[in-house]
C-alpha positions in Angstrom: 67.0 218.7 145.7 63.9 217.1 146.6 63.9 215.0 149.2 63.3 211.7 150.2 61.7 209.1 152.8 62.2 204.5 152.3 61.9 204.3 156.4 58.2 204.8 157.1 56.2 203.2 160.1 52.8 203.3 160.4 49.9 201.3 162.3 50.6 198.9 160.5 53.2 197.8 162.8 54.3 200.4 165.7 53.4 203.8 163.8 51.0 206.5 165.0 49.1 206.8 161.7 47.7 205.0 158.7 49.4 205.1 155.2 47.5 208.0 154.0 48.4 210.2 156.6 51.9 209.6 156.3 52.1 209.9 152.6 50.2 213.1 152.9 52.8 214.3 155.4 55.9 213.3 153.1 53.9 215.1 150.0 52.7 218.2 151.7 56.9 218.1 152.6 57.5 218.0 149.4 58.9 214.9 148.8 59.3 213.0 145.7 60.0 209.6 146.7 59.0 207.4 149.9 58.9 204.2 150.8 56.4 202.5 153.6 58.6 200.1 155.2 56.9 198.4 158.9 58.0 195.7 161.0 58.1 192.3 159.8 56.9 189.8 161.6 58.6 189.5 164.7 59.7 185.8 165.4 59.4 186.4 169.5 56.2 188.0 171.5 56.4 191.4 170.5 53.8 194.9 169.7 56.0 196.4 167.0 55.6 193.7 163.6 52.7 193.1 161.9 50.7 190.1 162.5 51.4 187.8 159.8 47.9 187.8 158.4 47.8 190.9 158.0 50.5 190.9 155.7 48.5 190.6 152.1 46.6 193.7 153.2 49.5 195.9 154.1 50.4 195.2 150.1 47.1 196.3 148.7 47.0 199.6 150.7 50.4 200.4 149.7 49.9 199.6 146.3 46.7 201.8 146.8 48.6 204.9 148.2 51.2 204.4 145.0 48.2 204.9 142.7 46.8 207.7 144.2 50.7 210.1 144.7 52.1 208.8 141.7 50.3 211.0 139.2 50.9 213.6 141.4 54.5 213.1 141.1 55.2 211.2 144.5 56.6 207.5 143.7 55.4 205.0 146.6 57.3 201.7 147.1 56.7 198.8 149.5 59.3 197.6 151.8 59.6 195.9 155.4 62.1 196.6 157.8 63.5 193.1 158.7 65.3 192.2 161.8 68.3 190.0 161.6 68.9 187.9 165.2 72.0 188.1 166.5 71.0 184.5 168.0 70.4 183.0 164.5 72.6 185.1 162.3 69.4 185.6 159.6 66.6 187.3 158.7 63.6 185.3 159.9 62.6 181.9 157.2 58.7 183.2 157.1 60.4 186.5 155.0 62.0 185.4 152.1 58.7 184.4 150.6 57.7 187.7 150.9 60.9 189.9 149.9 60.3 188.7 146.4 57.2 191.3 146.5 59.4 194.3 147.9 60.8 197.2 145.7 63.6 197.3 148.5 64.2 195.8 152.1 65.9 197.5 155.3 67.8 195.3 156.9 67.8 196.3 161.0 69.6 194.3 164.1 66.6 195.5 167.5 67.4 192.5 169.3 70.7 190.4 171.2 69.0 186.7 171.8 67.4 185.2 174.6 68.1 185.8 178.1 68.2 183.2 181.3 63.9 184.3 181.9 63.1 183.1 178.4 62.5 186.5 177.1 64.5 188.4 174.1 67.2 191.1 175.0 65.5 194.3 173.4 68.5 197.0 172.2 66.4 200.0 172.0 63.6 199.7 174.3 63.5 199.0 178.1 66.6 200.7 179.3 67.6 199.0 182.6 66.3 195.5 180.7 68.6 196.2 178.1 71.3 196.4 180.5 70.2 193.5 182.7 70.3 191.3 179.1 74.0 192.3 178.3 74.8 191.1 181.4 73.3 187.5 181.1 74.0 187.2 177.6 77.3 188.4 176.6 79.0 189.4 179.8 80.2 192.6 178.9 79.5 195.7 177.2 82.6 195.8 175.1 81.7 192.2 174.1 78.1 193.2 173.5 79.2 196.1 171.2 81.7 193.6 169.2 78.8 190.9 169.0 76.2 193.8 167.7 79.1 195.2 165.0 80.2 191.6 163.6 76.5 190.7 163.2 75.9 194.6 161.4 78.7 192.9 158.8 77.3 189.5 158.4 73.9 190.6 157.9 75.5 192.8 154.9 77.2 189.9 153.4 74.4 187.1 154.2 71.0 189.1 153.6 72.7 192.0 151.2 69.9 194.3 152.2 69.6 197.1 150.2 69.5 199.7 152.9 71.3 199.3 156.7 69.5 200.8 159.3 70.0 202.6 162.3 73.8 201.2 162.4 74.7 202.3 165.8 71.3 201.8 167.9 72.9 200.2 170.6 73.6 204.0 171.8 70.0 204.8 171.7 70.0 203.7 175.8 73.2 206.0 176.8 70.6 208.8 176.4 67.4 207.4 177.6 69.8 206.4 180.7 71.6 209.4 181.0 74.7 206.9 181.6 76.9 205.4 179.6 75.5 201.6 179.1 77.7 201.1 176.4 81.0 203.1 176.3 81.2 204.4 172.6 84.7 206.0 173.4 86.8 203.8 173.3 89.1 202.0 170.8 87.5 198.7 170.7 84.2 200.0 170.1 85.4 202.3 166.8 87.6 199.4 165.7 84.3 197.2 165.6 82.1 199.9 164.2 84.8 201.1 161.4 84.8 196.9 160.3 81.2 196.9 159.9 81.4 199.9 157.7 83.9 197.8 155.6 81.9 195.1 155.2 79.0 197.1 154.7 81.0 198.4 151.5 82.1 195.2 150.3 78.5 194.2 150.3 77.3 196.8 148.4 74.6 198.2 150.9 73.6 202.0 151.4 73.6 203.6 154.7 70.6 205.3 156.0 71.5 208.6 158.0 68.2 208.1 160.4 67.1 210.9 162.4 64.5 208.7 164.0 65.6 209.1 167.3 66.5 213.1 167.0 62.3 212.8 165.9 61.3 210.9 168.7 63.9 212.2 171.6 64.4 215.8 170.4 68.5 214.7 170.8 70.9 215.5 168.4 73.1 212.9 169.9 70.7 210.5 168.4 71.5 210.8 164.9 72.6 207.2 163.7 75.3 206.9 162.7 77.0 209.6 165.0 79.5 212.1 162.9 82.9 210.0 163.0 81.3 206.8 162.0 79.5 209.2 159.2 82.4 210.7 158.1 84.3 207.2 158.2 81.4 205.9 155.9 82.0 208.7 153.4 85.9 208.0 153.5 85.1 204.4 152.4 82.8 205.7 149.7 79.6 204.2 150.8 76.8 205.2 149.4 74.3 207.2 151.5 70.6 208.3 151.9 68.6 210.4 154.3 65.9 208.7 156.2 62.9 209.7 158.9 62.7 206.2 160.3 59.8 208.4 160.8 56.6 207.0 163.3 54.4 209.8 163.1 53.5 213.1 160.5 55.4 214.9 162.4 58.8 213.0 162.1 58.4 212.7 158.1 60.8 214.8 158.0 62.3 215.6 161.2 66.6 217.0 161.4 66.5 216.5 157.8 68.6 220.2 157.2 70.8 219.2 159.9 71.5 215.9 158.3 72.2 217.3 154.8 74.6 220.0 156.6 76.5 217.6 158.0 77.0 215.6 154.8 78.0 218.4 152.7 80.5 219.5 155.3 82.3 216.1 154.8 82.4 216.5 150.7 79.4 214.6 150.2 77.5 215.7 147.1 75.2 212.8 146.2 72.6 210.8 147.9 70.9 207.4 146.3 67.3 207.3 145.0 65.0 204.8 144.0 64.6 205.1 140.2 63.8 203.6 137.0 66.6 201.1 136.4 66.9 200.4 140.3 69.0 203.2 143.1 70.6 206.0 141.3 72.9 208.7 142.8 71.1 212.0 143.1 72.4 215.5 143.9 72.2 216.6 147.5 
């Protein structure tokens, strides 16, 4: 099985390297299929989505690497990673004029609304902030983790993204932390996780196994989603695809092996693909 990449940063939003370098990575990997996919345009003060301007450019150098790897047998598609706001319950207005001009969008939650200092709750960056936010804004992990999980299933149903990322980020800080700032033990938290897998199959979404974090953090434990809420997505039959969330050359490819290891140990024999008619199962 070749293998494939549709979550690629690069400096076009928080990436370490341009669109050439990364597609060079993914080819020299091997891979037959990528997709660039950077920040849209975030709709708070932010270093991580492109500047709206910009936006027209980051088309033309895509389209540019597409005509330079697809005779050599790499297809190149275009997507953005867009946030839906947990404050808002949508994708930002300023992107449904561009989706229109995707081959495929990633639909992502990063954020939990605004806190009491004006500033946005950040999930998966600033560690004690992100604990400091949950506080102000929803009281309570437990009802954080809820909030985060019912948003995960209406962003399914209300955006049908074609691909949901990084489903259980809101771990990502137990590790940074070395503490538990959200306690994904217990009951409450599976039953909320296992009912955004539901709807996530009802919507008709696939599931990205990212191994962004294990790329960045060099922690297994940072594979999203973890193995139970893996394996429960494979019980419910959702469809599935391997992804780098990759932000560097290095990560094109990063846990990959692991990833498919763990996959195939829970029955799973296919994985979905862009091709001509739209995503196709491929073997794994």
């Amino acid at each position: 099985m070749k293998r494939t990449n549709y979550h690629i940063h690069t400096l076009w939003c928080d990436g370490s390297a341009s669109c050439a370098e990364m597609a060079k990575a993914a080819y020299d990997a091997g891979m037959d299929s990528i997709g660039f996919s950077s920040h849209f345009t975030m709709t708070y003060p932010d270093d991580c989505g492109i500047e709206a301007e910009l936006i027209p450019d980051y088309l033309r150098e895509t389209a540019r690497i597409r005509s330079v790897y697809e005779p050599l047998g790499m297809e190149v598609l275009t997507s953005f990673e867009a946030d839906y706001y947990m404050d808002t319950g949508a994708f930002s207005p300023e992107f449904a004029a561009v989706r229109p001009k995707l081959d495929y969008t990633i639909g992502s939650i990063h954020t939990m609304g605004f806190r009491d200092d004006g500033e946005m709750g950040i999930i998966d960056a600033f560690p004690e902030k992100f604990v400091e936010s949950i506080r102000q804004i929803y009281g309570t992990e437990q009802a954080f983790a809820e909030a985060y999980y019912g948003a995960v299933g209406d962003m399914a149903e209300r955006e049908k993204p074609d691909i949901v990322g990084h489903l259980d980020l809101l771990k990502k800080n137990n590790f940074i932390l070395g503490r538990s700032a959200v306690d994904t033990g217990t009951k409450a938290y599976r039953d909320a996780a296992f009912e955004a897998l539901r709807r996530i199959r009802d919507a008709g979404c696939i599931l990205e196994i990212n191994t962004g974090g294990i790329a960045r953090y060099t922690n297994p434990g940072l594979l999203y989603p973890d193995p139970e809420l893996t394996a429960e997505a494979v019980r419910l039959g959702i469809p599935l695809m391997i992804n780098g969330d990759s932000h560097s050359t290095e990560g094109i490819d990063t846990y990959y092996t692991q990833a498919e290891e763990l996959l195939r140990s829970l029955g799973v024999r296919t994985l979905m693909r862009r091709g001509q008619n739209g995503w196709e199962e491929a073997p794994l």
